[in-house]
Residue frames as qw, qx, qy, qz and C-alpha x, y, z in Angstrom:
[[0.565, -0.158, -0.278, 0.760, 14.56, -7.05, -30.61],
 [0.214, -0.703, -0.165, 0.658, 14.54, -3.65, -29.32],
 [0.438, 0.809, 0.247, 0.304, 14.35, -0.79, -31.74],
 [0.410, -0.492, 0.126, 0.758, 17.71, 0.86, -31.30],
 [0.447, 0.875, 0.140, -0.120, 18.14, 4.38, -33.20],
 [0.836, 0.321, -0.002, 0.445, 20.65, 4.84, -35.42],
 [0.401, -0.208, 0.048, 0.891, 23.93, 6.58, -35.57],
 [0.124, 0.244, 0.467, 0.841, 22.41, 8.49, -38.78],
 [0.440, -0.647, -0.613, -0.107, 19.57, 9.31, -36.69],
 [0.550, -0.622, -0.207, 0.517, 21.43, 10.17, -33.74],
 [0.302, -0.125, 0.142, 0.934, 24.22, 12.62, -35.63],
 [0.039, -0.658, -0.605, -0.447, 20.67, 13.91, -37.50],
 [0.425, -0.832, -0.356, -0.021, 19.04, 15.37, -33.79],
 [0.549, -0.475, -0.029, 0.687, 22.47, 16.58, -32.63],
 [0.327, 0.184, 0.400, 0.836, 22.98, 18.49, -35.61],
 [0.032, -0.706, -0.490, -0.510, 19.73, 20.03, -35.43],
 [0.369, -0.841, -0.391, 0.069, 20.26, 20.63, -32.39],
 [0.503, -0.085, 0.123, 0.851, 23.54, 22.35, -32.86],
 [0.051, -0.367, -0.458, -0.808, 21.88, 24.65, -35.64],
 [0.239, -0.818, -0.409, -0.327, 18.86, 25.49, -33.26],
 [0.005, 0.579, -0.402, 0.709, 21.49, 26.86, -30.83],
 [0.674, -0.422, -0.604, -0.059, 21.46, 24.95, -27.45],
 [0.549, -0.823, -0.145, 0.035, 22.33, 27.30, -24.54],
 [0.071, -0.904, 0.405, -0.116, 24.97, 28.42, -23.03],
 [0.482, 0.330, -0.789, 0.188, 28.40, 25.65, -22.22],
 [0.255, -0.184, -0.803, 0.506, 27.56, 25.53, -18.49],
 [0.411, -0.738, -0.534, 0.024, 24.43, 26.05, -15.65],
 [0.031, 0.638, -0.344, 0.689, 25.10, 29.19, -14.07],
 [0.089, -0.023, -0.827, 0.555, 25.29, 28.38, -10.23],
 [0.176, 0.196, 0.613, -0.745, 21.96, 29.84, -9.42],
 [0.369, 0.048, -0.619, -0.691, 20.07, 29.30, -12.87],
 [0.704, -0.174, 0.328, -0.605, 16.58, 27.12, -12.35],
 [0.503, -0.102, 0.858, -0.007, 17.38, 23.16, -11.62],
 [0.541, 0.419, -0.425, -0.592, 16.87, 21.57, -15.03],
 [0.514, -0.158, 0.836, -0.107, 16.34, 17.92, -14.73],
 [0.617, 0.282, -0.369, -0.635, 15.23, 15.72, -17.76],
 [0.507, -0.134, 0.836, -0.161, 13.90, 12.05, -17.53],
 [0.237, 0.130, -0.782, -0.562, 13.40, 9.42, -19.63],
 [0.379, -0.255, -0.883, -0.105, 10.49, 7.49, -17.90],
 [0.521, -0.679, -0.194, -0.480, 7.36, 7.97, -15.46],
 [0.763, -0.531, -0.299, 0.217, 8.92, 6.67, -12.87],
 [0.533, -0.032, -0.151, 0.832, 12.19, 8.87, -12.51],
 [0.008, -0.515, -0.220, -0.828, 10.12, 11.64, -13.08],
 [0.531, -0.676, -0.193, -0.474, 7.88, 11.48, -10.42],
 [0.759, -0.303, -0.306, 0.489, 10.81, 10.41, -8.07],
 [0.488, 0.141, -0.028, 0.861, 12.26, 13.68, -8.56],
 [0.176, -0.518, -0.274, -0.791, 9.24, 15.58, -8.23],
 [0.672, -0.663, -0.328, -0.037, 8.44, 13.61, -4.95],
 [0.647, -0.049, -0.222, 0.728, 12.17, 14.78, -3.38],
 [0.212, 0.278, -0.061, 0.935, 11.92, 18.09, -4.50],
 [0.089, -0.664, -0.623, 0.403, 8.55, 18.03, -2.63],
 [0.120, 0.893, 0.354, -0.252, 7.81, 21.93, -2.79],
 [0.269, -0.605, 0.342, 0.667, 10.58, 22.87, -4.71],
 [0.616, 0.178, 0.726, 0.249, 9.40, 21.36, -7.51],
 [0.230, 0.904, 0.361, -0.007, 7.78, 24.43, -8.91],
 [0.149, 0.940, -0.146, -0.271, 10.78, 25.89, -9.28],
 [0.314, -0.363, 0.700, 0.529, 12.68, 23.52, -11.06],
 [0.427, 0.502, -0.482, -0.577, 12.38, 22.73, -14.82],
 [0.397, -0.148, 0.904, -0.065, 11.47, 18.95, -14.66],
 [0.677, 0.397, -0.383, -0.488, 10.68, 16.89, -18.56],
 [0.753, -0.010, 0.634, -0.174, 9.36, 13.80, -18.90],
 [0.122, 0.190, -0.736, -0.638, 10.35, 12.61, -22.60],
 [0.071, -0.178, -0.870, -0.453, 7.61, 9.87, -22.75],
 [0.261, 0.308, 0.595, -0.695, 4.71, 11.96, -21.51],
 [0.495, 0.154, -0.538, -0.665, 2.71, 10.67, -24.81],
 [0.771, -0.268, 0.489, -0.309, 2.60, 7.42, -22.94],
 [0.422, 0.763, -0.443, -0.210, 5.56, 5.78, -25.48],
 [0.952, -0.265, -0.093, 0.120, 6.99, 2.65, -25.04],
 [0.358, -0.803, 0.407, 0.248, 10.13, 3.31, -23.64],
 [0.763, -0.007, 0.616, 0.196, 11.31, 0.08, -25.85],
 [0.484, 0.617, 0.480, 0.392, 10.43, 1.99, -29.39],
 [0.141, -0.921, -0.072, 0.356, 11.32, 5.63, -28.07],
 [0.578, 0.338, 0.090, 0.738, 14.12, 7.50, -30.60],
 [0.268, -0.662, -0.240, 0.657, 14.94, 10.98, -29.40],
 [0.421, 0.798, 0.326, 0.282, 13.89, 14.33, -31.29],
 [0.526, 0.314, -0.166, 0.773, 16.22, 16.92, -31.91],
 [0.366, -0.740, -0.001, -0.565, 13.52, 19.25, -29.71],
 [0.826, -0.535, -0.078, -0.161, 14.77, 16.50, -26.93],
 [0.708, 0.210, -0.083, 0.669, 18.24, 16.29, -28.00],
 [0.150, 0.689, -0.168, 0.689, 18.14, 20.12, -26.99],
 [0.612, -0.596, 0.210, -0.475, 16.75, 19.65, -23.26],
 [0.919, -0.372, 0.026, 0.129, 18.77, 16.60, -22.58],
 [0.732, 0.256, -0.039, 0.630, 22.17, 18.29, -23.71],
 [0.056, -0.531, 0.199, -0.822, 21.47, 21.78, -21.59],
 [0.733, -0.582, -0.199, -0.292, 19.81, 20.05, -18.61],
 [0.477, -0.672, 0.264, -0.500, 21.23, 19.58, -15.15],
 [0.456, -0.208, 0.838, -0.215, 20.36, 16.11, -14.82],
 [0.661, 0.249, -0.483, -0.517, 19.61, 13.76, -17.04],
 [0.517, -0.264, 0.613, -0.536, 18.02, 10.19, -15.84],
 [0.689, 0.328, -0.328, -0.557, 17.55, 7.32, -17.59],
 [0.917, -0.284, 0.128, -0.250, 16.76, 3.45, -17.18],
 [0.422, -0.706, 0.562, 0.089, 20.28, 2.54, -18.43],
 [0.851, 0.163, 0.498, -0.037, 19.34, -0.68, -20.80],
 [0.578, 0.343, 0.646, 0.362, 18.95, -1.59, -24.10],
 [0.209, 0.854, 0.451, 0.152, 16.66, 0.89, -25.09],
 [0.090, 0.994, 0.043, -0.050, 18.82, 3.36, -24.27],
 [0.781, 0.028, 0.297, 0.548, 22.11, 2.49, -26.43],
 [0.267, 0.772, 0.235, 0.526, 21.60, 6.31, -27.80],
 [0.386, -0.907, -0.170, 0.023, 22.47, 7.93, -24.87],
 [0.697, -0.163, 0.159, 0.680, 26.73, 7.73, -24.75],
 [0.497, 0.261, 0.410, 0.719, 26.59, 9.70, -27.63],
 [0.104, -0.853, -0.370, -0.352, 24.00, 12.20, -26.46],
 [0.592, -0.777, -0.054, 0.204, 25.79, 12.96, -23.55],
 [0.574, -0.075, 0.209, 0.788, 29.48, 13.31, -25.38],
 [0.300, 0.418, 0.311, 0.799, 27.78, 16.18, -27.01],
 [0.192, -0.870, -0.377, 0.253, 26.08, 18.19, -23.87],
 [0.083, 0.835, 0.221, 0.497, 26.05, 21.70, -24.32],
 [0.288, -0.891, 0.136, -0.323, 26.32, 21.76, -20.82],
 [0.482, 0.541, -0.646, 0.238, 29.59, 21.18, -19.36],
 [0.376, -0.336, 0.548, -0.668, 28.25, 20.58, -15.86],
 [0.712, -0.020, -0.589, -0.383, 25.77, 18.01, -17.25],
 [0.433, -0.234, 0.822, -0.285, 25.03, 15.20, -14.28],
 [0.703, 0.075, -0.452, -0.543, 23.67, 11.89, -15.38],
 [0.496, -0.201, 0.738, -0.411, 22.15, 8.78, -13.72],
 [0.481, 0.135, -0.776, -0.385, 21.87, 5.40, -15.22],
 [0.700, -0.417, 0.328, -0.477, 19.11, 3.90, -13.12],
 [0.947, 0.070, -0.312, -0.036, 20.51, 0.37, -14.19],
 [0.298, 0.458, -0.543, 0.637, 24.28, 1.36, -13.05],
 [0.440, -0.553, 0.421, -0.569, 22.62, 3.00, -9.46],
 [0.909, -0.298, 0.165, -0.240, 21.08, -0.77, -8.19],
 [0.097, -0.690, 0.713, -0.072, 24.71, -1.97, -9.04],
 [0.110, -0.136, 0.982, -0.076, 25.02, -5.90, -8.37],
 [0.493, 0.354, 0.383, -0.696, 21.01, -5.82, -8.27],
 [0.634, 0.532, -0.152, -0.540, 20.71, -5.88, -11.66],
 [0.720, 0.045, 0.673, -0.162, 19.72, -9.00, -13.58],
 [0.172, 0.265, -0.712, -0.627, 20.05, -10.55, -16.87],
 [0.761, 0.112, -0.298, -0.566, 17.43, -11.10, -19.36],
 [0.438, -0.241, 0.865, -0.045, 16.14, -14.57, -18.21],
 [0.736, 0.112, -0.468, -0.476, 14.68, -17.22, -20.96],
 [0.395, -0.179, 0.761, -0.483, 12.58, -19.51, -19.02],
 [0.205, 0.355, 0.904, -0.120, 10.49, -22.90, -19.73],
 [0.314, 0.642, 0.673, 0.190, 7.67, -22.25, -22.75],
 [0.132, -0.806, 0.006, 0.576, 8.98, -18.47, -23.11],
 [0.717, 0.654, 0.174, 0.166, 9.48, -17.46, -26.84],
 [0.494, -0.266, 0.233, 0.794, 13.17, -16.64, -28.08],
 [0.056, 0.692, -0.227, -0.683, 14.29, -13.40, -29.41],
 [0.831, 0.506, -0.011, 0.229, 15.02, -14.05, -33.38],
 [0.681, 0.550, -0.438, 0.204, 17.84, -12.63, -32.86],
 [0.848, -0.523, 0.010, -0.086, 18.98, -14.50, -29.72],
 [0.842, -0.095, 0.210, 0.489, 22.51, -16.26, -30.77],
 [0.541, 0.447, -0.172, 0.692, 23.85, -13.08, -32.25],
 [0.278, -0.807, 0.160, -0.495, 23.21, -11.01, -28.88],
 [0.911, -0.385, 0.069, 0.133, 24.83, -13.78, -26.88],
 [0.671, 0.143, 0.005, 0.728, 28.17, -12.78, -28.81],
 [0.078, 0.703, -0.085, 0.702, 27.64, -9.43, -28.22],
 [0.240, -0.036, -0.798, 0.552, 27.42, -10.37, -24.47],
 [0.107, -0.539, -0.800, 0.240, 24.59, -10.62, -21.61],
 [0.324, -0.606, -0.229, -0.690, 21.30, -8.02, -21.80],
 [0.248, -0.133, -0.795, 0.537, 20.24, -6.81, -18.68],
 [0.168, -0.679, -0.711, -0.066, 16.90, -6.36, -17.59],
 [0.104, 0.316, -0.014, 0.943, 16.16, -2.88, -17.40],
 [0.479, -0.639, -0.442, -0.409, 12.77, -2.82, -15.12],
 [0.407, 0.065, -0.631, 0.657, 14.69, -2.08, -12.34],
 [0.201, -0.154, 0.249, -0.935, 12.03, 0.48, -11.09],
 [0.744, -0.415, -0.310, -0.422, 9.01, -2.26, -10.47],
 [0.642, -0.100, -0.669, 0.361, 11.21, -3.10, -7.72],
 [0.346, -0.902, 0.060, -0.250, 9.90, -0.85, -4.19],
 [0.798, -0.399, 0.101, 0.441, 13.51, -2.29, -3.10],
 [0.428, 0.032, 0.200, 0.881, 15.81, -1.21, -5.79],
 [0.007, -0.715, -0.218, -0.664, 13.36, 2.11, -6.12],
 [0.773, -0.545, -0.246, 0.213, 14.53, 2.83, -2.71],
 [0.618, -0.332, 0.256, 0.666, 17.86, 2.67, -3.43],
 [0.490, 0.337, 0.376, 0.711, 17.47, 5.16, -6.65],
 [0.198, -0.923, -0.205, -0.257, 15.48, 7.65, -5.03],
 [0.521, -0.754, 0.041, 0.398, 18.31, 7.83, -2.49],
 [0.592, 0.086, 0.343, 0.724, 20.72, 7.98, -6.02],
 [0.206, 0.693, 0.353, 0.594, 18.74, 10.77, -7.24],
 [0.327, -0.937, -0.093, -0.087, 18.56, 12.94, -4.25],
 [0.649, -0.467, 0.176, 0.574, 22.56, 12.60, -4.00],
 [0.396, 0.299, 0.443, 0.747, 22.88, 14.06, -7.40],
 [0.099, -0.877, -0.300, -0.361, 20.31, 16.91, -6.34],
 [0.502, -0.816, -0.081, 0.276, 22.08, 17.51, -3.49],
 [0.705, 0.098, 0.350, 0.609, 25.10, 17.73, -5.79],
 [0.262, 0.496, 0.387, 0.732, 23.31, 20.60, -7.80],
 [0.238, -0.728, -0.054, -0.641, 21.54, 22.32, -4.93],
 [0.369, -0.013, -0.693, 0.620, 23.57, 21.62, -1.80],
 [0.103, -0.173, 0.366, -0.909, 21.08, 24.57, -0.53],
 [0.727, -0.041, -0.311, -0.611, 18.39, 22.19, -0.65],
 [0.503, 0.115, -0.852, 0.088, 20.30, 19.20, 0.72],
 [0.123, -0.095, 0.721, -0.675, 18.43, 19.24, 4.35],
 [0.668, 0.244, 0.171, -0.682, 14.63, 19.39, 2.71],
 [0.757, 0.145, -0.512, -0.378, 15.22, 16.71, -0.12],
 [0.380, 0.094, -0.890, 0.234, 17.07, 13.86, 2.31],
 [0.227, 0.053, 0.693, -0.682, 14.15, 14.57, 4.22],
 [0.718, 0.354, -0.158, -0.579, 11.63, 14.54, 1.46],
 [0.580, 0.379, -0.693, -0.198, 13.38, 11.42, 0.11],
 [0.203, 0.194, -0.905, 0.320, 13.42, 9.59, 3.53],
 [0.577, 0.172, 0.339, -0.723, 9.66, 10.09, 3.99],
 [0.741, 0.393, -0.125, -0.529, 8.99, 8.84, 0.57],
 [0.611, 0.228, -0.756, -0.047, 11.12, 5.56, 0.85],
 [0.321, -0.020, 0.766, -0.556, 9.31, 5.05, 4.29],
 [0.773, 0.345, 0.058, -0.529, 5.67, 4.60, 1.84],
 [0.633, 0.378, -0.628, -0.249, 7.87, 2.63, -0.39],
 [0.038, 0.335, -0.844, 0.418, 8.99, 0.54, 2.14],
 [0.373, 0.085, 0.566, -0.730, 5.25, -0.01, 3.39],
 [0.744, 0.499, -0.266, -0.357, 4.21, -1.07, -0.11],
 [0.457, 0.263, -0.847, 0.064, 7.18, -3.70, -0.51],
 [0.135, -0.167, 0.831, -0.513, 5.54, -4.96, 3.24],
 [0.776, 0.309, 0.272, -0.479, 2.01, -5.55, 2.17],
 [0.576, 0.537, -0.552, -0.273, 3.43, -6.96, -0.93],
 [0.126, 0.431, -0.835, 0.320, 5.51, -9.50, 1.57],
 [0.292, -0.086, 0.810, -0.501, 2.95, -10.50, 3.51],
 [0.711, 0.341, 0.158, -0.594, 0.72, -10.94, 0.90],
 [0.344, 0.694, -0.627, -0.086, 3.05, -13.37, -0.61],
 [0.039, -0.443, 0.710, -0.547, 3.67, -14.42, 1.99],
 [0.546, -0.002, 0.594, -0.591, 0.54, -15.68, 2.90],
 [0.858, 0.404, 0.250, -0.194, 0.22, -17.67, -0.52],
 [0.378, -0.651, 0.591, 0.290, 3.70, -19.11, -0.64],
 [0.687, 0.136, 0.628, 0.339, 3.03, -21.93, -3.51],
 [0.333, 0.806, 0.259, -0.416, 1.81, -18.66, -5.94],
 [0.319, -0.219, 0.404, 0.829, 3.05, -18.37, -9.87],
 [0.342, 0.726, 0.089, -0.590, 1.83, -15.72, -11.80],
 [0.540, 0.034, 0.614, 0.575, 1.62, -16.72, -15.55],
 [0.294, 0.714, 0.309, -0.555, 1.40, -13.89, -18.83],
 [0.592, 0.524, 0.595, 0.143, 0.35, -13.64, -21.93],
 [0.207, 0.950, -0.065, 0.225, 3.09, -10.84, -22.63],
 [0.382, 0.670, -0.389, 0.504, 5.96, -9.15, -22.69],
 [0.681, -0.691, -0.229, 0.077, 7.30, -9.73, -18.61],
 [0.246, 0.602, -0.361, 0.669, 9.20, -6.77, -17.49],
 [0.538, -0.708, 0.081, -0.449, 8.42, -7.99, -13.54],
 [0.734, 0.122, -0.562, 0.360, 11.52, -9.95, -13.47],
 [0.165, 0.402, -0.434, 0.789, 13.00, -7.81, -10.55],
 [0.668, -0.297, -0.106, -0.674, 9.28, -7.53, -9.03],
 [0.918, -0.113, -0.288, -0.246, 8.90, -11.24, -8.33],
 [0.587, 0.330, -0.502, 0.542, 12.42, -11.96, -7.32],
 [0.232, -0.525, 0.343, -0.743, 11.85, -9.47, -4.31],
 [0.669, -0.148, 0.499, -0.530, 8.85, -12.18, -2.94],
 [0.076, -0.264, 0.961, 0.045, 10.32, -15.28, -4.69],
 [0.678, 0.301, 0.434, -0.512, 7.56, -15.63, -6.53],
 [0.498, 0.110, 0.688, 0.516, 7.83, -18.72, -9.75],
 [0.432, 0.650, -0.163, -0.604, 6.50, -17.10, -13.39],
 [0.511, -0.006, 0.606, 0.609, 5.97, -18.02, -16.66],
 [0.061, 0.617, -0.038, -0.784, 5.70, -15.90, -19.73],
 [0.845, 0.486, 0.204, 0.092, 5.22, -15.28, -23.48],
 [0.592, 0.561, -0.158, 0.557, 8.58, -12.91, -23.99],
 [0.521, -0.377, -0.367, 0.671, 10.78, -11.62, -21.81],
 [0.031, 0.904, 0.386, -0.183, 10.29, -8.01, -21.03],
 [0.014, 0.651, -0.249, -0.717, 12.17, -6.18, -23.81],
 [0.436, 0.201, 0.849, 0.221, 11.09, -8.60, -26.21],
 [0.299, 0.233, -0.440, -0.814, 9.70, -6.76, -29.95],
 [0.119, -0.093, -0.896, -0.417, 7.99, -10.08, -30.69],
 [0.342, 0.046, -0.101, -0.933, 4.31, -9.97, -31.44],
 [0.831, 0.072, -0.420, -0.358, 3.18, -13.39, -32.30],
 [0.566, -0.435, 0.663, -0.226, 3.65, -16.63, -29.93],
 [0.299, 0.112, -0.851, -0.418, 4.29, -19.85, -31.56],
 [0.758, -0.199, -0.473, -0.403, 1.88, -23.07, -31.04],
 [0.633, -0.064, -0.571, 0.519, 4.33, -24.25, -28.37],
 [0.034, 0.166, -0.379, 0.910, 4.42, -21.05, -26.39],
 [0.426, -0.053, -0.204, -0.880, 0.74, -20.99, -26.21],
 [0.874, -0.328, -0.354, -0.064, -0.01, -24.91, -25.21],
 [0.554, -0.047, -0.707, 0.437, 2.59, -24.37, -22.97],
 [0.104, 0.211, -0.328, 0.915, 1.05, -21.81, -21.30],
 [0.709, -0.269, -0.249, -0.602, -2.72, -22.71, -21.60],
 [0.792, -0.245, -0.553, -0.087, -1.69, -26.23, -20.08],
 [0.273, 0.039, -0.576, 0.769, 0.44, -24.25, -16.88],
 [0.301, -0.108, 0.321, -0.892, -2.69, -22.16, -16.23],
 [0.795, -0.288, -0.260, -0.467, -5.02, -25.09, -15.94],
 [0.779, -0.193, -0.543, 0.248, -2.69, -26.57, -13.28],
 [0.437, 0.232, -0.325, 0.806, -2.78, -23.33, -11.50],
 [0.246, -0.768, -0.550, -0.217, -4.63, -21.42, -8.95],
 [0.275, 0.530, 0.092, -0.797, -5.24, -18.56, -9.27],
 [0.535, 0.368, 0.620, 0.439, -6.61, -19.25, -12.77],
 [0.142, 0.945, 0.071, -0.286, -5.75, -16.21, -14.18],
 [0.701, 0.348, 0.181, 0.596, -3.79, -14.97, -17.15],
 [0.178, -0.797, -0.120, 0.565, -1.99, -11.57, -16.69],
 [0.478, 0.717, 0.246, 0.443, -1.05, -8.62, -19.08],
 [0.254, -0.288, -0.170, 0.907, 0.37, -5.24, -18.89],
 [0.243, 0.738, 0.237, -0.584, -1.10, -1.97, -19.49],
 [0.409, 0.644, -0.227, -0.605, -1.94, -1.13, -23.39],
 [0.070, -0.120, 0.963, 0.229, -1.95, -4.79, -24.46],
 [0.425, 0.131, -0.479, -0.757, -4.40, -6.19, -26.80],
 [0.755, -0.100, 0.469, -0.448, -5.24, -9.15, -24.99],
 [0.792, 0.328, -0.389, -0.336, -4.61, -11.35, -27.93],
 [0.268, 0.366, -0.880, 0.138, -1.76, -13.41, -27.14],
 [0.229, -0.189, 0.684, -0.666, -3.70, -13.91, -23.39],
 [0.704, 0.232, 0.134, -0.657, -7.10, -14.62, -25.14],
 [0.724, 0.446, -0.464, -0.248, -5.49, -17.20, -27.22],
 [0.102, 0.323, -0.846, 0.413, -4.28, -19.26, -24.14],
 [0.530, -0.040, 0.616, -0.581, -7.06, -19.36, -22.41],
 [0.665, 0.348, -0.167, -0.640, -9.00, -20.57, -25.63],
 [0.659, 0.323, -0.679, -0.012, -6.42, -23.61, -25.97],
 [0.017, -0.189, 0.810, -0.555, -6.57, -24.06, -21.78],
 [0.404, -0.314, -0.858, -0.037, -9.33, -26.27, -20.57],
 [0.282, -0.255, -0.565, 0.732, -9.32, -24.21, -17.52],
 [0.071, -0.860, -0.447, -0.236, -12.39, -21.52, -17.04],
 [0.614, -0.472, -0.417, 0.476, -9.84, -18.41, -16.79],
 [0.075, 0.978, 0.093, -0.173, -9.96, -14.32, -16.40],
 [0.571, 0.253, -0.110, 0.773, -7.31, -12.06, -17.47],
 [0.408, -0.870, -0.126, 0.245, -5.92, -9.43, -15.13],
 [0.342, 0.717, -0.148, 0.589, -3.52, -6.07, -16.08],
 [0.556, -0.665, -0.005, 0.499, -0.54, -4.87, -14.03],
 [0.058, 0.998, 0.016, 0.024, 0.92, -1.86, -14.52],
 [0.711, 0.327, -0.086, 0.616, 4.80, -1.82, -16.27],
 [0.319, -0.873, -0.173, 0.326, 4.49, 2.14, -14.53],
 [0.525, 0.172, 0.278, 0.786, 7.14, 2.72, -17.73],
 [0.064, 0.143, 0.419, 0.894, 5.06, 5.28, -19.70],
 [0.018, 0.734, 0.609, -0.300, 1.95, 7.60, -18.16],
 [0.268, 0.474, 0.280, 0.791, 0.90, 10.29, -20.53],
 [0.117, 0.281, -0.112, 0.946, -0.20, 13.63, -19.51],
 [0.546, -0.302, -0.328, -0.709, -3.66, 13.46, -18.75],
 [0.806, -0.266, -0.509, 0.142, -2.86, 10.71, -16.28],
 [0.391, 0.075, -0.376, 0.837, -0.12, 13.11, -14.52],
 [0.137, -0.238, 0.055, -0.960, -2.78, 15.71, -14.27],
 [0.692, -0.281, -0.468, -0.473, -5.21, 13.35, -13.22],
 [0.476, -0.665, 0.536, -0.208, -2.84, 12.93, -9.79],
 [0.955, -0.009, -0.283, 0.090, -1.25, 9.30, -11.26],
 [0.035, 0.750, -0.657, 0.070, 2.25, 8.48, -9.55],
 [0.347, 0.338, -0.874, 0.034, 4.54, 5.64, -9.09],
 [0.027, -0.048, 0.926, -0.375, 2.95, 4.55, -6.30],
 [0.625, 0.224, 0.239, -0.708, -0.62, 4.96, -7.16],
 [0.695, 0.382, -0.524, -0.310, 0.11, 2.61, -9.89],
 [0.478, 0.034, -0.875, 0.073, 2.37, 0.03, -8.03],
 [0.404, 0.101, 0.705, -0.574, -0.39, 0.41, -5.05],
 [0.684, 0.358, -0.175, -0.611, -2.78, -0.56, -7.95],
 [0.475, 0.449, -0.755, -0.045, -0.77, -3.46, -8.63],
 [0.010, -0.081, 0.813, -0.576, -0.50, -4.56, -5.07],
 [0.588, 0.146, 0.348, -0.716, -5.04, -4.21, -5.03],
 [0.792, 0.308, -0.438, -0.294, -4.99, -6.43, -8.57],
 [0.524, 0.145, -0.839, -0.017, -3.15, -9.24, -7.04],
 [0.320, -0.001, 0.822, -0.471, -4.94, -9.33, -3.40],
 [0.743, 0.163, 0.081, -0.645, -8.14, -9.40, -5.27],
 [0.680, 0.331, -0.599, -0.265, -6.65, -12.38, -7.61],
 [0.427, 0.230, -0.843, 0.230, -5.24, -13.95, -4.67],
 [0.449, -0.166, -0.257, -0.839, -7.97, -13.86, -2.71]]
């Protein structure tokens, strides 16, 4: 399972951050726009809105190490910038049971926040377990605690649409004088998205019998759904688990010798093992190929011009080539 941080944890960062002194109670009106995100993707939504304004707002990326979002715990240095910030963005899941409590204790009283899971509303999906897909260990006690939902909400170019338009209502919220340049900034940049989800369609489209099968974690639940495309997997995509049984592993070797493409997929910063250890047990003579989760891009990548859509256009070049 997820790594959730603890209470004792949590009260820990608050405290510190108490004791390092966290601002003032509220944003003056005309102070500089303070936005904090939890992921690459919100981040660079916000930066594409503000278009040229960015530079003068205050926009933090927590995982700009390139962190899994899944294993992330907040530091009290982040506990200070997400409890004096503006806006505060974040994917809404599992992973981010720590937040409630961060937020009861903003600093600022003004505080906005955006649960990208909340924004896509009906959209959002529960964790599926599918045909030769390892279970959680602890599966049967999260079933009493009631249904996970799939946080990846942002490999959709649909529901990332619809959150860019969520985030620019909250900006407009904080800088009404701004509200003509972002809904224009924001209605450019979900025209590209829009153009992406169409190639995507017609490439699909044009290879209608197509399932994609991986040797990992599969956070592209949302992804596939869009172009009703089939999958199978080794864990679902919040899934901790490391190891695949014998079962997971013939079942997956013997799906990808009755498939074509013959290809095994991954995500970014995987070891290949699981993927390598399919193919070995599959009869079939087949490659592995990486797509891009677009969770967690460290610095060097930002500065290197990555964004959301360079990645999920990256995505979109890996499967024409596969499909092909």
């Amino acid at each position: 399972m997820i790594k959730r941080i603890t209470a004792l944890a949590l009260c820990g960062a608050l405290s510190a951050c108490a004791l390092a002194g966290c601002g003032e109670s509220s944003s003056p009106k005309n102070s500089q726009l303070s936005v904090v995100c939890t992921i690459f993707p919100e981040y660079d939504w916000v930066r594409q809105i503000l278009g040229s304004h960015a530079d003068d707002a205050q926009i933090t990326y927590l995982l700009d190490s390139g962190a899994d979002l899944h294993n992330y715990q907040p530091t009290a240095a982040d506990m200070v910038k997400i409890t004096t910030c503006d806006l505060f963005i974040y994917a809404g899941g599992e992973s981010d049971d720590w937040v409630e409590d961060a937020l009861s204790e903003a600093e600022n009283e003004q505080i906005r926040s955006l649960s990208l899971l909340e924004a896509v509303g009906s959209a959002a999906k529960k964790e599926e377990l599918i045909e030769g897909m390892e279970p959680e260990e602890e599966e049967e006690e999260d079933e009493e605690e009631g249904p996970e939902y799939d946080e990846h909400v942002w490999l959709s170019l649909r529901n990332a649409q619809v959150l860019c338009s969520a985030i620019t209502d909250q900006l407009c919220q904080i800088k009404p004088e701004l509200e003509t340049d972002l809904r224009q900034n924001c209605e450019s940049y979900n025209a590209q998205l829009d153009e992406l989800d169409g190639k995507l369609s017609l490439l699909f489209g044009d290879h209608p019998d197509t399932a994609l099968i991986f040797g990992d974690r599969f956070p592209f639940r949302y992804f596939v759904d869009d172009y009703g495309v089939d999958y199978y997997a080794a864990f679902v995509g919040c899934s901790a688990e490391t190891e695949a049984s014998f079962e997971t592993v013939t079942f997956l070797a013997d799906k990808l010798a009755q498939l074509d493409p013959c290809v095994i997929f991954t995500i970014e910063g995987s070891d290949h093992k699981i993927a390598e250890t399919v193919i070995a047990n599959s009869p079939a003579d087949a490659q592995i190929a990486e797509l891009s989760s677009v969770q967690s891009v460290n610095k060097s990548q930002i500065q290197s011009g990555t964004t959301y859509l360079s990645l999920m256009e990256g995505n979109y070049e890996t499967l024409k080539e596969v499909l092909k």
